[in-house]
C-alpha positions in Angstrom: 77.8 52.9 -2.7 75.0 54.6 -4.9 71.7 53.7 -4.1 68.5 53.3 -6.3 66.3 56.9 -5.8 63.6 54.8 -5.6 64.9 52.6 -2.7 66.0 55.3 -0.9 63.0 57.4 -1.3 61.4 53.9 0.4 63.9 53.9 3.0 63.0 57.9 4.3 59.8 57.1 4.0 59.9 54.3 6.6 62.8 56.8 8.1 59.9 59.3 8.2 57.3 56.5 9.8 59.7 55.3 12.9 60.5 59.1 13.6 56.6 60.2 13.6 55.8 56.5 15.8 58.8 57.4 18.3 57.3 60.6 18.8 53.5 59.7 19.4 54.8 56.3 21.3 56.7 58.3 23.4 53.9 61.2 23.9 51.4 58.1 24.8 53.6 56.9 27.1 54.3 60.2 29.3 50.4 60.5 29.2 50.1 57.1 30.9 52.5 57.8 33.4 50.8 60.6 34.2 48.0 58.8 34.7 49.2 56.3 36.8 49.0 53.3 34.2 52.4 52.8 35.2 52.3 48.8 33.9 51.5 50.2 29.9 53.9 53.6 30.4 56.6 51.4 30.7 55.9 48.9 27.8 54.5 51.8 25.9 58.2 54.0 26.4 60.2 50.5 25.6 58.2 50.3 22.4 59.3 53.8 21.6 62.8 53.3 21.8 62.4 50.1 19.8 60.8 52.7 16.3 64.6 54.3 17.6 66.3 51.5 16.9 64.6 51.1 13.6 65.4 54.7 12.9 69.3 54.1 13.0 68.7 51.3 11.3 67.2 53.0 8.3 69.8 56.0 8.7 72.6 54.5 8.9 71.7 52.6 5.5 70.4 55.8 3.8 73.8 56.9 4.6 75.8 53.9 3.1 73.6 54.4 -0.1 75.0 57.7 -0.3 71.8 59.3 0.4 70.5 61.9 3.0 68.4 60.3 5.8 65.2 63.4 6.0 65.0 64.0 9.8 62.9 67.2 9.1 59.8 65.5 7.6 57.3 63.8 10.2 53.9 62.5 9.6 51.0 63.1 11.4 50.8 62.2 15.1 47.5 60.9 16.5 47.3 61.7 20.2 44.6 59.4 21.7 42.9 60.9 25.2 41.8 57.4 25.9 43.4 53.8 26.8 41.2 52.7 23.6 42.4 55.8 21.7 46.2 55.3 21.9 46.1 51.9 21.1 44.1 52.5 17.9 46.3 55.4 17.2 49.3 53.4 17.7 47.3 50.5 15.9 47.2 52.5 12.6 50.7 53.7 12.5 51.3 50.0 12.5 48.7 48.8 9.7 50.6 52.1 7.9 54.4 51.0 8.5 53.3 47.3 7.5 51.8 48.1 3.9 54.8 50.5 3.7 57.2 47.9 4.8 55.6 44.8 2.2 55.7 47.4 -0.8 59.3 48.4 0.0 60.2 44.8 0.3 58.8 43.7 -3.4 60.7 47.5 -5.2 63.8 46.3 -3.5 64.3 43.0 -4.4 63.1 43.8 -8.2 65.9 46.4 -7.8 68.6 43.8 -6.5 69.0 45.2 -3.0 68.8 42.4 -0.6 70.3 44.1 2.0 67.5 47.2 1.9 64.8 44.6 1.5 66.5 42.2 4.4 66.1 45.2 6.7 62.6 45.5 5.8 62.1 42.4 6.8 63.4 42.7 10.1 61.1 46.1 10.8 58.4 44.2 9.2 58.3 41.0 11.8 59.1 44.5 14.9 55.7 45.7 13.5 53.6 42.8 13.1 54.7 41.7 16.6 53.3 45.2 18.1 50.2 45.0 16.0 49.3 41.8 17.3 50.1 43.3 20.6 47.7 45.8 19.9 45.0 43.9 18.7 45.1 42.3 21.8 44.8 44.5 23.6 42.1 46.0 22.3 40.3 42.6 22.9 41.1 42.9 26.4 39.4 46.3 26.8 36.2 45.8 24.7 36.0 42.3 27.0 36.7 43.4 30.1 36.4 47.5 29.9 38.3 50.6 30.4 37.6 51.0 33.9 38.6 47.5 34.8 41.4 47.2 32.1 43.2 50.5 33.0 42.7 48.8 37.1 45.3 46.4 35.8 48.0 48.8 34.5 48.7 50.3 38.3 51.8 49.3 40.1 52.0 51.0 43.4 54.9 53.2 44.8 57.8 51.3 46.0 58.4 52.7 49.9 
């Protein structure tokens, strides 16, 4: 089925997002791990493979479009060093994906395609989920600080 250019230029876009968030969510969460924050590398990894999800998602309806799904293009990642740094790293590719996602949303229904727009949707409520998320828990560390936020993330060895 032939899509609209303009829909599928949308959909690598997002394509394009979800592959530059795998990377950095996945980068954060090895740095966490290293670091002990054990609690947030896992949640931090699982969020990772979730922008995967959303990647084969997008593809594999760039594909039915007849288009090519761009796996060579990446945005910038932002690396943070810091607790408070990742999440408002990982905070902006969110506020990104979601102004992405709504615009997206409005061109495809004008251009009839439900099912393109439908799927935004779905990424959309993923995103605003792990924003809120983040905004939380960047609540949590101004409130509490880093020293005694990051005290919470430690799980200790199992023996």
């Amino acid at each position: 089925m032939q899509g609209d250019p303009e829909v599928l230029e949308f959909l690598n876009e997002q394509l394009t997002a979800e592959l530059t968030a795998i990377n950095q969510y996945f980068l954060h969460a090895k740095m966490q791990e290293n670091f002990g924050w054990t609690k947030l590398a896992k949640y931090t990894r699982a969020e990772s493979f979730d922008e995967m999800k959303h990647a084969e998602i997008l593809t594999d309806r760039i594909l039915f479009l007849d288009g090519l799904p761009n796996y060579q293009r990446l945005f910038h990642v932002r690396v943070g060093q810091t607790v408070t740094e990742m999440f408002q790293a990982d905070r902006q590719v969110e506020v990104e994906a979601i102004d992405r996602l709504k615009r997206g949303i409005e061109l495809m229904r004008a251009k009839g395609d439900i099912t393109s727009a439908n799927i935004f949707e779905s990424i959309l409520e993923d995103e605003e989920h792990h924003i809120d998320y983040l905004d939380t828990q960047l609540e949590l560390v101004e409130k509490l600080g880093e020293p005694l936020y990051i005290a919470q993330l430690i799980e200790q060895p199992e023996s």
